[in-house]
N, C-alpha and C positions, 0 to 999 in steps of 0.2 A: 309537574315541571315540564316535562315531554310535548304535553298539551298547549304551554303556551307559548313554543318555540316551532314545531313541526307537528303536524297532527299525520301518520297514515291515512288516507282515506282508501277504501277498498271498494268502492264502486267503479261504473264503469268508466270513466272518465276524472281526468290528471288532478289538476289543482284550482286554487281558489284562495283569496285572503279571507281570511275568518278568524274566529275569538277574540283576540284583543289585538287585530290590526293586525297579526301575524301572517307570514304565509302557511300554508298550507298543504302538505305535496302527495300527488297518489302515489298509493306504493311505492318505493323505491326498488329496482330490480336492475343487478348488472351479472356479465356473464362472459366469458371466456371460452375460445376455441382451439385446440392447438391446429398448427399449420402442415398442410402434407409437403411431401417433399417437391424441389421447385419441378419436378418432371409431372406431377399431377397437374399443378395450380394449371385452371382455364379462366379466362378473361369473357365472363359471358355480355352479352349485347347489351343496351341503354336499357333498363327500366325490367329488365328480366331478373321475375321475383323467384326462388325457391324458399323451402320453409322447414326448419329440422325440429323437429320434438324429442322428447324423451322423461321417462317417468321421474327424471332426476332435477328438471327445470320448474323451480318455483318461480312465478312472478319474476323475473329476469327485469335487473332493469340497467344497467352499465353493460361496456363491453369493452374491452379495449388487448389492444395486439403486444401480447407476450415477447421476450426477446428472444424465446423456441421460436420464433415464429408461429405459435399457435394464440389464438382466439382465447380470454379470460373473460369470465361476466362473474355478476353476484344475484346469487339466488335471494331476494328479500325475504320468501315465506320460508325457507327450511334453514336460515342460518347456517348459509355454504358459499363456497367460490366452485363453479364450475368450468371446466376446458370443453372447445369443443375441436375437431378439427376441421379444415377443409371439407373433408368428405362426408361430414356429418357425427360421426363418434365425440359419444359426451364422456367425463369423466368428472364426477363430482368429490370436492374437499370438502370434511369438517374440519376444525380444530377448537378449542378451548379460546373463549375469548370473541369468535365471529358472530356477530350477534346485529341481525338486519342491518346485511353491509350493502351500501350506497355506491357511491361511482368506486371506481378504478384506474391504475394507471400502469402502466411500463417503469419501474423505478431504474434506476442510475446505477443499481447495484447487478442486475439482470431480474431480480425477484418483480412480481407483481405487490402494488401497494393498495390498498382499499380503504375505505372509512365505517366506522361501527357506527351508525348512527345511535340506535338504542343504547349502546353501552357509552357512547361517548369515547370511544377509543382508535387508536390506531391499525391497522390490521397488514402483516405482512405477508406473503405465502409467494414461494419457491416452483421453479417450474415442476419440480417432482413432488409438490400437494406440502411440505413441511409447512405450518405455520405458525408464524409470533404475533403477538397483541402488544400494543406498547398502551400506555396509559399514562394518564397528565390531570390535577386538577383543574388545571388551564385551560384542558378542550372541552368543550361544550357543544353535540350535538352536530359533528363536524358531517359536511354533505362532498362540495367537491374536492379533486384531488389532481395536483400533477407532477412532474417531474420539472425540478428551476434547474437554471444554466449553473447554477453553484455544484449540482451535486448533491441534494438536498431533496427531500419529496414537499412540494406544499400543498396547505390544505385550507379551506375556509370554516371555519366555527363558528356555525350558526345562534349559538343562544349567549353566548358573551359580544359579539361583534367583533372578532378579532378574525386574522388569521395568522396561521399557522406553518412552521416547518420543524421538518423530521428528519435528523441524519440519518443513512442509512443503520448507525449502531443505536439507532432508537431515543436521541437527545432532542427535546421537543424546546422550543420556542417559541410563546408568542408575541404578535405585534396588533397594537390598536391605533386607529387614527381617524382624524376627525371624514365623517359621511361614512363609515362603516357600518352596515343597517343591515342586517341578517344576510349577507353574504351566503350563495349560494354556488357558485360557477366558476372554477378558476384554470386556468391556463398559460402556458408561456409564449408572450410576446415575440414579434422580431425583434426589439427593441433590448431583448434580453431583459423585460421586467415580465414580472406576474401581473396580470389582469384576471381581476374578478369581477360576480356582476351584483349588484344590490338589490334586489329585488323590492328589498322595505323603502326604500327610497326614490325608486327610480332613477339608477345611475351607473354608471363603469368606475370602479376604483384598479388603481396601480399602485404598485409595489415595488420596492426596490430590492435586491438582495440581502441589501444592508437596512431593510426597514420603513424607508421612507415613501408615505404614502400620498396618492395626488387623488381627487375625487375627478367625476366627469359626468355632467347631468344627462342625464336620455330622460326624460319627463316623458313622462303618461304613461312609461312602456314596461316596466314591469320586468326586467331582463332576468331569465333565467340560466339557460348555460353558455358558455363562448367557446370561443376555438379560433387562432392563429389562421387567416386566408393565406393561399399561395402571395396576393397580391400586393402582399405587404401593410394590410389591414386583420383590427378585430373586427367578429363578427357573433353575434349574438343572438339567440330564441328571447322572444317576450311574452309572458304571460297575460298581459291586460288588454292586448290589440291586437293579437294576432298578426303579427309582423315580424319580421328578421332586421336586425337593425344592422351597422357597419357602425366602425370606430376608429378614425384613424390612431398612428401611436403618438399625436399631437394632442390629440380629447377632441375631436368631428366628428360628432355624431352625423348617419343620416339614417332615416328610419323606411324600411321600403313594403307596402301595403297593401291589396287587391287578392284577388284569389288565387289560389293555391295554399295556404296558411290556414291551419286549423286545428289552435293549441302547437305549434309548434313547439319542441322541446329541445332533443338531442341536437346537434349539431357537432358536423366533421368536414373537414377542407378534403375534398376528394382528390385521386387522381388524376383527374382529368382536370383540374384548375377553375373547377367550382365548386360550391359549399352544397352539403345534404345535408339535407335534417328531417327528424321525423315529424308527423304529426299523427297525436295523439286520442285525438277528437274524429277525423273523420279517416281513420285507418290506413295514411297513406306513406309514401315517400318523397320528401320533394325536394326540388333542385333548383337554387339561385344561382344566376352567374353573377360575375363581380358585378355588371352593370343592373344589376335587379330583375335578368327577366327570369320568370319561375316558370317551373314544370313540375306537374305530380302527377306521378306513381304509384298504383295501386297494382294489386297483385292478392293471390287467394291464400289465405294464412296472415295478410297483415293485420293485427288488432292489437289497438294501442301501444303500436313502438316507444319505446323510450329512448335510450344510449345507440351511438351507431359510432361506427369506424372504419376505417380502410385497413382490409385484412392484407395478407400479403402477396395474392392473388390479384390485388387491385380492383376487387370487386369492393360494395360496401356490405358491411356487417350489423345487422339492429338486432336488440331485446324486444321481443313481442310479451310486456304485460298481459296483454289480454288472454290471451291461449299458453301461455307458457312456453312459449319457444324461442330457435333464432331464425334471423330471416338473412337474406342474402341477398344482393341486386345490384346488377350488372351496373358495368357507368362505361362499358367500350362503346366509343361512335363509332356507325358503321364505315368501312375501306370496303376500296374492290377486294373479292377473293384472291387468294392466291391461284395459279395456276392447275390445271387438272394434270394429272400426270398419267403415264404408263398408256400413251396413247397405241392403242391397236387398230390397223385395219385389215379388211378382207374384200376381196373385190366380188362381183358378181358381173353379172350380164347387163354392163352400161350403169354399173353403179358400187357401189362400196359400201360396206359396211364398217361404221369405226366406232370402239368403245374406249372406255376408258376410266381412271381412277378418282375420287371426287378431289376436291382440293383439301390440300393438308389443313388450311386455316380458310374460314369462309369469311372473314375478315368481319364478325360480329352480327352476322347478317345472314337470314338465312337463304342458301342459294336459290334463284328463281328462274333460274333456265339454261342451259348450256347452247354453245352455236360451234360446232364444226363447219370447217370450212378445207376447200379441195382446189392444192395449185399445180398445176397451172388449170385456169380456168375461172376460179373465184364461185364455183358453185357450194351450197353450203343446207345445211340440213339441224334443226335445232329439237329440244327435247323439254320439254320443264321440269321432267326428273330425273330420268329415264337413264342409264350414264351407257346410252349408246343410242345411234339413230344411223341412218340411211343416206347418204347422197346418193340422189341417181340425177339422169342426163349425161354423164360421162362416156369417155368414145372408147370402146374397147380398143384393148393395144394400146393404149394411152399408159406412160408409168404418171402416178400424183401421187403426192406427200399429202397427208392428213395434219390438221393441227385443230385445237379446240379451248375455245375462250370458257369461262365461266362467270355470270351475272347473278349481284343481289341489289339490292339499293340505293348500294352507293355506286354504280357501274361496272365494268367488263374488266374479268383480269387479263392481264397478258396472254399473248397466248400460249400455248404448250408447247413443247417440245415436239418436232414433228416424228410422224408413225415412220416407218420402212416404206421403202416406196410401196407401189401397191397398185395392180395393171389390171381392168376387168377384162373377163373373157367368158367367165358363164356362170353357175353357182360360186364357184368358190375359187380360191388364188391358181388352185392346180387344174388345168383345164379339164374334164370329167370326171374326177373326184368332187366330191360330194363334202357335205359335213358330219355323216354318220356313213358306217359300214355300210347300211341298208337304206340310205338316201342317197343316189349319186348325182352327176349334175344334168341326168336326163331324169330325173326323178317328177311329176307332174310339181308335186309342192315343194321342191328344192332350197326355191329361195323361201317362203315362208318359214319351214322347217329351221333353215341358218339361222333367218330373224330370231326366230324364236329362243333358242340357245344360246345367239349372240348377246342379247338381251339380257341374259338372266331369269327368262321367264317359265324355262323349259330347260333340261339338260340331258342327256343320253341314259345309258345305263351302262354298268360297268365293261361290259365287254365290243362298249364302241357302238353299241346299235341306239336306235333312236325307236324302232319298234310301230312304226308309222299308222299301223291299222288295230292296234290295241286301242278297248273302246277305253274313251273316260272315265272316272269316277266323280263325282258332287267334291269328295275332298279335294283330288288331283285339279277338279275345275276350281276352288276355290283358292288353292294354292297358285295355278297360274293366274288368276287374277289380283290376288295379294300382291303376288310379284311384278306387274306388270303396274301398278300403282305404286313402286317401289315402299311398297313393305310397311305404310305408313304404320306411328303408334297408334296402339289399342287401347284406351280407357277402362272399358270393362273391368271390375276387381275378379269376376267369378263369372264360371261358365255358364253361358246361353243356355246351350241347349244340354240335355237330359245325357244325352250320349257321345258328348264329347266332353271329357276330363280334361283338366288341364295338363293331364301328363299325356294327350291324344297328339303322335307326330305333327299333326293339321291344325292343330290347338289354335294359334296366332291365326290364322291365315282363317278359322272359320268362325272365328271371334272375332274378326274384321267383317265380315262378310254379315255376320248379324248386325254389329253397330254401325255399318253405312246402309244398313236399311236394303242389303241387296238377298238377306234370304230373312224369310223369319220362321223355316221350319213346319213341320209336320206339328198341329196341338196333340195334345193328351187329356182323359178326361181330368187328370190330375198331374198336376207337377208340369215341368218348365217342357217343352215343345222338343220334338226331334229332329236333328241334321239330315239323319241317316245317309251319314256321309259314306260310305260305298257304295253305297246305290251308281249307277251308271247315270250318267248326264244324257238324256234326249232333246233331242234339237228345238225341241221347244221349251226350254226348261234353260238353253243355255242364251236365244233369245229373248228371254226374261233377265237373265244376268246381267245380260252385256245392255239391253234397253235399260235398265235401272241403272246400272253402272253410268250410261251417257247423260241421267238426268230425268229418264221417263218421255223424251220430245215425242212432239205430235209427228206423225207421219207423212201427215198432207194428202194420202192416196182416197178418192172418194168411196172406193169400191174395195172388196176384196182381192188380194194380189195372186193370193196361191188359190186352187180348186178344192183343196182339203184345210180351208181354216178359214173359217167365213165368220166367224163368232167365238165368244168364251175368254175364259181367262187371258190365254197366248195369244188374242188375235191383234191387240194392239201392240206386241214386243215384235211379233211373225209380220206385221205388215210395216215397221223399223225397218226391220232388216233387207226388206225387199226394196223400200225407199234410198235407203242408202246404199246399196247395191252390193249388201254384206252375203246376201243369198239371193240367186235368180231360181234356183228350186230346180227340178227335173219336169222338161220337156213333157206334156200328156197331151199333146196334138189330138183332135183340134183344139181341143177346148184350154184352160190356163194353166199353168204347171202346177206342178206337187210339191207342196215344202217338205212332208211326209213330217208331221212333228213328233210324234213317238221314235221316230227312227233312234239308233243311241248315237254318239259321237264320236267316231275315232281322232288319236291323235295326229293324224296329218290334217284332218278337219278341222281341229282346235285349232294349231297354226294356222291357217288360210284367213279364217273367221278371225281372230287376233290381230294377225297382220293385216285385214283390211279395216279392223277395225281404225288401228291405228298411224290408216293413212286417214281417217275420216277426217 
């Protein structure tokens, strides 16, 4: 019987009409998430995919938003209703009766409502996992499901042609009317009727609360599920054309076709006041607006979506048939950021140093540059990550106010709240003071030093000192250049190299340093390569850093620059550095100076070299 109403199919891709003119549907899988609380939910940006797993997601193929506010799907292969939340936490139901349950919905009662396809029955289940089955000679094979304006759950009964409603105390009814042809997809109108879609027929049928049904032809198209637009239209997946059709609540079809469509299936009116839907066929997510124009959205984890919805985070929510998971994907368009805040300056010798806090909200977008700016005067000093930079040209004895915009995509946020005032006179706000105990403002690297610390790239030690002539170490050099790139993420699952653990202080910061390709270690005749991260940093060793770090560029010098590095590995990092004017080397009259490359590095050297780096 099963066979010639709805067949599973369990290969890689959805459906098909087959046996005797029937449809045909893959897997059926839906799934449920509960909802964090509204202090968690983030609104993440257009098309930004995440992906949640877990050993308890069978073939997921439904999903829909709990009146917890949590996330409900239905497991197809293990005969379960699963929750997930926001944050990703599954939590899977069985109960007596759930038996390959199909779409979902939000019922009228608070409970989530489902359909047994296999069993041909009802399926109810409570936000705390309780669940009842109701059962009807009448239902045959029931697929969609929703909530009507009565107060009532309706459903469509695929192998009688009828459909269906269910008061919440489990009293079932059905209704038949002429073009009701395996009904598949149902939904509540603005109209305050039920629409469903016919798939055996190609057509839109409506419903009344009180039974009375009107058909509506869509020819060719094969319509699988619908869903209510903001814009006061239905709107509907088609199986035979790969198209998204529309439906006014008159019966106007228009049917809208071209790429982006591929097997489209699910379908949900987003927040943003256009329609998503999945498709099933070539892995994606895509997006109609009301006038037809489409975009699709891929992302890593998506394979073969089915059910999707608007969680309550405003993000949207799908079943991934193919992998057994949920997927998640932004629909914020990007605004300018909000404001940066907690602006600080410091002044120095014809110039200022101002940092500051990132913005609260980056407005869906992520930030691509900040631009401080110094009045009176209008001079200004910008950064692309960095959440601090430098104004100089300013006149000492001069008091300025500091202020600082933030940019992503969408343009400049407002500016910030301005700093204290802030007067240059030599390193630092206080005239001969210093930024460390042991750096004062006659200190040769003063202001390097400042940058340094201002930045976040370098910091003191606890008793105030900065320690100026303590040499480097490989780790210390890989940490301040993590941090000087602001800290980007690491990919990596597992340590690089042999002799850093992931529980090694330097961990991040030298597992950056191997995946941007700026070290790659000491080999071994066996096993992964060594950091040997305390090792001391020698000045040719940290001209190899900091050239790889720029890119590797060609130096332009025809000749050798220094007297002691005419060839070898460091000759093209050590003649970088001279070209850029990062090291002029020490004087060896007559002949050209010495870069000395073995030399080790102290930290006032490290700043200097830093801070010109990044004036480059």
């Amino acid at each position: 019987m099963a066979n010639q109403v709805l067949r599973v199919v369990t290969g890689r891709r959805g459906w098909h009409v087959g046996g005797v003119g029937v449809l045909v549907v893959a897997a059926l899988f839906a799934m449920f998430a509960p909802v964090a609380p509204a202090s968690a939910f983030e609104t993440y940006p257009i098309g930004t995919v995440s992906n949640f797993t877990g050993t308890l997601m069978a073939e997921p193929h439904d999903i829909a938003l709990g009146a917890d506010g949590n996330l409900w799907f239905t497991n197809l292969r293990n005969n379960s209703i699963g929750r997930i939340t926001p944050g990703g936490a599954v939590t899977n139901y069985s109960g007596i009766g759930v038996s390959m349950p199909a779409k979902i919905t939000a019922g009228p009662d608070g409970a989530l409502w489902f359909t047994n396809f296999d069993n041909s029955s009802i399926g109810r289940i409570t936000t705390t996992g309780a669940v009842t089955n109701y059962t009807s000679a009448s239902i045959s094979f029931p697929i969609g499901i929703t909530s009507g304006p009565d107060g009532n759950i309706w459903f469509v009964s695929q192998a009688n042609n009828s459909i269906g409603r269910i008061t919440p105390a489990g009293t079932v009814t059905m209704y038949t009317g002429t073009g009701i042809d395996r009904p598949m997809g149902i939904t509540l109108g603005p109209d305050g009727n039920l629409w469903f879609t016919n798939p055996g027929n190609s057509s839109i049928g409506r419903i009344t609360p009180g039974g009375a049904v009107t058909n509506y032809s869509a020819a060719g198209t094969s319509p699988i599920y619908i869903t209510a637009g903001a814009d006061g239209n239905l709107w509907f997946t088609t199986g035979s054309t790969d198209s998204i059709g529309r439906i006014t609540p008159v019966g106007v079809v228009t049917n809208f076709t071209g790429t982006g469509f591929s097997q489209p299936w699910g379908i949900e009116a987003g927040p943003d006041g256009n329609l998503w839907f999945t498709n099933r066929e070539n892995d994606s997510i895509g997006r109609i607006t009301p006038s037809g124009i489409v975009t699709n959205y891929e992302g890593a984890g998506v394979s073969m979506p089915s059910g999707i919805v608007t969680g309550p985070d405003e993000n949207l929510w799908f079943a991934n048939q193919g992998n057994n998971s949920i997927g998640r994907i932004g629909t914020k368009a990007p605004s300018p950021p909000t404001s940066p805040s907690a602006v600080i300056a410091t002044s120095g010798d014809t110039k200022a140093f101002v940092s500051w806090t990132e913005p609260s909200d980056n407005g869906g977008s992520p930030i691509t540059g900040y631009t401080a700016t110094a009045t009176p005067g209008g001079q200004t000093c910008s950064t692309a990550g960095l959440l601090g930079c430098t104004i100089t040209g300013l006149t000492n004895g001069t008091s300025y106010l500091l202020t600082v915009k933030a940019t992503n995509s969408a343009g400049d946020s407002l500016p910030s709240t301005t700093s204290t005032p802030v007067t240059p006179s030599a390193c630092s706000a206080i005239a001969g003071a210093g930024p460390f105990a042991d750096v004062d403002a006659t200190h040769s690297f003063c202001s390097e030093i400042e940058w340094m610390s201002g930045t976040g790239v370098a910091g003191g030690y606890t008793d105030g000192s900065f320690r100026p002539t303590n040499i480097v170490s490989r780790q210390a050099m890989a940490s301040f250049l993590f941090k000087y790139e602001g800290q980007p993420a690491v990919t990596l699952t597992s340590p690089f190299f042999a002799d850093v653990p992931d529980t090694h202080p330097f961990y991040a910061a030298i597992q950056w340093m191997a995946e941007s390709g700026l070290s790659t270690g000491s080999p071994q005749p066996v096993g992964k390569p060594l950091f040997k991260p305390a090792d001391l940093v020698s000045r040719q060793a940290l001209a190899a850093f900091l050239w790889r770090n720029a890119g590797e560029p060609p130096s332009g010098l025809a000749s050798a620059f220094f007297s002691d590095v005419t060839a070898g590995t460091f000759f093209a990092p050590v003649q970088w550095m001279a070209s850029t004017g990062l090291s002029t080397g020490t004087p060896n009259l007559p002949g050209k100076p010495l870069y000395k490359p073995g030399n080790s590095v102290s930290r006032q050297a490290m700043a200097a070299f830093l801070y010109r780096y990044d004036q480059l």
